[in-house]
C-alpha positions in Angstrom: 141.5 115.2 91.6 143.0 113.6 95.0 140.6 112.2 97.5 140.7 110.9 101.1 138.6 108.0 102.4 139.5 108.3 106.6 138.5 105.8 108.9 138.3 106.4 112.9 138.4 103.5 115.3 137.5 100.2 115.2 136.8 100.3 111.7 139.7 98.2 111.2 137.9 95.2 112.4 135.2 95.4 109.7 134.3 91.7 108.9 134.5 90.7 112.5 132.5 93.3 114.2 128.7 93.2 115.0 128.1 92.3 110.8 124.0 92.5 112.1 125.3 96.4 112.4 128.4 96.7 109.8 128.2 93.9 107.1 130.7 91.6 106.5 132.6 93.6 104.3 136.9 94.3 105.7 138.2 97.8 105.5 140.2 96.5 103.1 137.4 95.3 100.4 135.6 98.8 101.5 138.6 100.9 100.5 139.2 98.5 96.9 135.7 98.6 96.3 136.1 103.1 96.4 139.3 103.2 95.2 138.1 101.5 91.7 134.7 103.6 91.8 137.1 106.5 92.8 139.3 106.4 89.2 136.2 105.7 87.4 134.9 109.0 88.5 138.2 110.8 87.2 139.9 110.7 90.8 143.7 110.3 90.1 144.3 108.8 94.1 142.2 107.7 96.6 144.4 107.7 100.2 142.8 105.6 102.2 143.7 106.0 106.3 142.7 104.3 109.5 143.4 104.4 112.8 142.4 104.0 116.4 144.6 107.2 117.8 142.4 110.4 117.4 145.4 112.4 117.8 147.3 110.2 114.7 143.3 110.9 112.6 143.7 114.8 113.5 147.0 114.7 112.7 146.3 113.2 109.2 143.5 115.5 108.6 146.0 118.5 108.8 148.5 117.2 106.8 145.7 116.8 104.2 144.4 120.7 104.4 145.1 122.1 101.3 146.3 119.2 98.9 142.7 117.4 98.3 139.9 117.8 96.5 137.2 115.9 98.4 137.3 113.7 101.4 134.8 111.0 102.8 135.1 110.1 106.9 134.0 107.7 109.1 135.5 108.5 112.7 133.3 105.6 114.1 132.7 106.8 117.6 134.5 109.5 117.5 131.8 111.0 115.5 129.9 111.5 118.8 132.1 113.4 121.0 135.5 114.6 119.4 135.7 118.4 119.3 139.1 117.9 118.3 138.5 115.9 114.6 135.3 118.4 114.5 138.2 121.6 114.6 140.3 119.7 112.3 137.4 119.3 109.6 136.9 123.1 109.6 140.2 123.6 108.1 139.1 121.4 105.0 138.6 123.6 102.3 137.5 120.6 100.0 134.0 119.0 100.6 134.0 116.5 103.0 131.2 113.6 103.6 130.7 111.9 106.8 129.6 108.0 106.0 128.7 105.5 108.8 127.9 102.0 107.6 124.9 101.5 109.8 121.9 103.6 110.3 123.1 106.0 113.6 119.8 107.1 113.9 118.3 103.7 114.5 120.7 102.3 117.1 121.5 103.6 121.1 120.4 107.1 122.0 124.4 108.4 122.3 125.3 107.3 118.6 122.3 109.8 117.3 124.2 113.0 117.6 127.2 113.6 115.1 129.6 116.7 116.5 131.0 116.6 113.0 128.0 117.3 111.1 127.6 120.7 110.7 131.3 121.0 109.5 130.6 118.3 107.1 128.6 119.2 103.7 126.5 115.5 103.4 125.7 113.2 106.2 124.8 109.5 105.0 124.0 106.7 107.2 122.9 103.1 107.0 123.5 102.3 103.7 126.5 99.9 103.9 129.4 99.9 101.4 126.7 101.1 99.0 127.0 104.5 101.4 130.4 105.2 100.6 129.8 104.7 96.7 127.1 107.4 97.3 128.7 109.5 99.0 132.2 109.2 95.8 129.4 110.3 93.4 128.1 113.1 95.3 131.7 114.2 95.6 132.9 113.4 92.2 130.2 115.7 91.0 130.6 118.2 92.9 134.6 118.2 92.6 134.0 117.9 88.6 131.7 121.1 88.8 133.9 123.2 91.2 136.7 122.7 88.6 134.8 124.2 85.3 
């Protein structure tokens, strides 16, 4: 089983950025921490991606149709307005989990609304690191049953 963990922008500077709002976790801890839950849970690779080009994070997303079995995202802002990652996700044919470190809900008025929810099969929100472990085991799951 192959599995994607995509990250939009700013994500990079995990560690440094607002930790009241992220943690103090780096991107790359986050993506060790999955990538060892993600082989415990019988995924044989975990690509991890970031970037702050939403043309290079569509782009990736396409390349990935078709050769995955599950993917988590975090497209950080982009979650909020892009149309074009939204179009991108629909061509997924794998289950695909959108994970945001802090609680979207919580914080400004314009980070309430994800465009990229509805193409999305699980939404999880405010839960850290512990968030993206969730969401692995929902997948793994899900994956693992999809296969019998």
């Amino acid at each position: 089983m192959r599995l994607a963990l995509l990250h939009g922008c700013n994500l990079n500077m995990l560690g440094r950025r607002d930790p009241e709002h992220y943690g103090t976790l780096t991107l790359e801890e986050l993506e060790s921490a999955v990538r060892v839950r993600a082989a415990e849970a019988g995924f044989s690779d975990c690509l991890c991606f970031q970037t702050n080009h939403e043309g290079e994070l569509v782009e990736k997303i396409h390349e990935l149709c078709g050769i995955l079995d599950a993917m988590i995202i975090n497209p950080g802002a982009w979650t909020h307005y892009s149309y074009a990652i939204h179009d991108a996700l629909e061509l997924v044919a794998a289950p695909v989990v959108e994970v945001h470190l802090s609680d979207t809900h919580r914080r400004e008025e314009w980070r309430r609304h994800s465009v990229i929810s509805d193409v999305c099969s699980l939404t999880i929100a405010g839960k850290g690191l512990d968030g993206y472990l969730e969401a692995l085991e929902w997948l793994a799951e899900r994956t693992a049953n999809a296969q019998r």
